[in-house]
C-alpha angles and dihedrals in degrees: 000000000000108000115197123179107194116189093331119183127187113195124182090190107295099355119094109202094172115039114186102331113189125170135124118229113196137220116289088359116149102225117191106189107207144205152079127296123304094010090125092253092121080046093061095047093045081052089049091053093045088246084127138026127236108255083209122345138067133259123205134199106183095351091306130115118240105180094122093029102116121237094256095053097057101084093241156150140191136190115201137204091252095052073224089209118162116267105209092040120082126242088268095044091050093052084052106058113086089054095073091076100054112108116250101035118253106239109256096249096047088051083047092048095049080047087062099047104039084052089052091056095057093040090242086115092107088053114050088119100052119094128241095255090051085052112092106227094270095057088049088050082058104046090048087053084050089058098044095052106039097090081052096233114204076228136050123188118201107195106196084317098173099045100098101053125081119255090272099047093048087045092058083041103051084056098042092048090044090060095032087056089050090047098055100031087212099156097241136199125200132181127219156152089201115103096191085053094050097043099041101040103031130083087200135018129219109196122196145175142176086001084303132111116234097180153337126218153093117311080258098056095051090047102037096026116030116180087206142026089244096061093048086052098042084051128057130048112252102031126249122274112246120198134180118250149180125189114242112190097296100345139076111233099210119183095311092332140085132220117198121235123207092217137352136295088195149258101028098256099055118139123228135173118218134200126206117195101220089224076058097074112085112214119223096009114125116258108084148349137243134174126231115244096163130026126173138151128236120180110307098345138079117227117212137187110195123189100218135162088269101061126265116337121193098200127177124228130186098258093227090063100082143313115271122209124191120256091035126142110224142172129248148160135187123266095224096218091055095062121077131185126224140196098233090209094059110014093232119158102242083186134270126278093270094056083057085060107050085039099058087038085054098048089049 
């Protein structure tokens, strides 16, 4: 199913929490709708399943618009954060019980028999006769996608479906849902302040903030190519680095450094805020020198905090290249793709360093 959202508008009295939304999902497409609390993305997903009404706008399905298409007409299903199964009906009963308001009536044994299956498919099949409260929180996260997927929607709506699991359990179910999702090629939306779940799950990314949408992509366009600095600070763990510039003939002075540009922002005295990924900064390699004043391992990375001209720099290394100790002196140098350069006054996103380049090779 093709979801398009043209111009939509959500108002509680005076309050507007969605101004002008405007995005396409396609057919079969994985959305994960992005940002941090209170930014409208819930809102969306409660317009998309006919919970709530546009306040101006207009939402399709197809091509068609749905706004006064009741919530039981639009061939949906949502998930949401609860589970929201009920306590005193068993697993089975639970999977059944949207299809008692399909007209005609499914016969008793072929409802049985799509029980069955869509149990099978998220491996709750040896436990149709348990009761919610017997189930752990992952088995009640299947059973509420069986139930979600037994009538067999053309849509399916995942609200904050992983964040009540601990981090090994989300982990197993991002990759279950992921394949799930491909298997079925059901389009799916699912909400989420996580930004693991959105770019490891999602096929695209809608990121949001304050009602507003700050950008649409892949998970590779929002991390290597945010339209705003919002965006580059929402994405990416840890968070980009942002440092205070001004432009200085072909050269960023920033804090007692300078970063060269390949052509000019504009007028000397512009001011221009920069981001540095911290996977962005290449230990070891010649251009400047930073001391260490925090150094830790997680996982598999070093994370370093290094003390430079430019101010403090939190920078990640492989944690098989070297030891680090604090108080050390090291070399480094900037990945140019990994810096990106922003307007201060609107947070908009001019292009990193390596667009400069190709730019500049492009125009000779």
């Amino acid at each position: 199913m093709k979801i398009e959202f043209n111009h939509v508008e959500k108002r509680w009295g005076k309050t507007k929490t969605l101004n002008d939304i405007n995005f396409t999902i396609d057919d079969g497409d994985f959305v994960a709708i992005l940002g941090p609390s209170g930014c409208g993305k819930s809102t969306s997903l409660m317009l998309m399943a006919g919970i709530y009404e546009c306040s101006s706008g207009e939402i399709l399905f197809d091509d068609k618009v749905v706004n006064n298409v009741p919530a039981r007409s639009r061939n949906l299903s949502v998930v949401f954060q609860s589970y929201a199964l009920y306590p005193h009906k068993s697993v089975l009963e639970n999977i059944l019980f949207p299809l008692r308001y399909i007209k005609p009536a499914i016969p008793a044994e072929k409802a049985l028999e799509m029980a069955q299956k869509v149990a099978e498919k998220v491996q709750v099949d040896h436990l149709l006769e348990r009761m919610p409260s017997e189930l752990s929180g992952g088995q009640q996260q299947r059973v509420a996608l069986a139930r979600g997927l037994i009538k067999s929607p053309k849509l399916l709506l995942l609200d904050e479906p992983l964040s009540n699991l601990d981090a090994t359990l989300r982990h197993s179910m991002r990759e279950e849902l992921k394949k799930l999702q491909v298997e079925l090629g059901i389009t799916t939306v699912m909400v989420t302040h996580d930004q693991l779940e959105a770019m490891t799950m999602a096929n695209k990314v809608i990121v949001m903030n304050h009602g507003a949408l700050e950008q649409v992509g892949t998970p590779e366009d929002v991390f290597l190519r945010p339209k705003t600095r919002f965006v580059a600070e929402f994405i990416g763990s840890p968070a980009i680095n942002i440092l205070k510039g001004k432009q200085h003939e072909q050269s960023l002075v920033v804090g007692n450094g300078k970063i060269k540009l390949h052509r000019a922002l504009g007028e000397d005295g512009k001011d221009v805020h920069v981001g540095i990924r911290p996977e962005g900064i290449l230990i070891g390699n010649d251009g400047y020198q930073g001391r260490i004043s925090d150094a830790y391992i997680v996982g598999r990375e070093w994370m370093l905090r290094l003390d430079t001209e430019f101010g403090e720099l939190r920078a990640i290394v492989p944690a098989h290249c070297n030891q680090f100790a604090v108080g050390e002196t090291i070399n480094f140098d900037f990945s140019p793709e990994h810096v990106h350069l922003f307007c201060p006054s609107t947070g908009l996103r001019y292009c990193s360093l390596a667009e400069q380049t190709d730019r500049t090779k492009k125009a000779a």
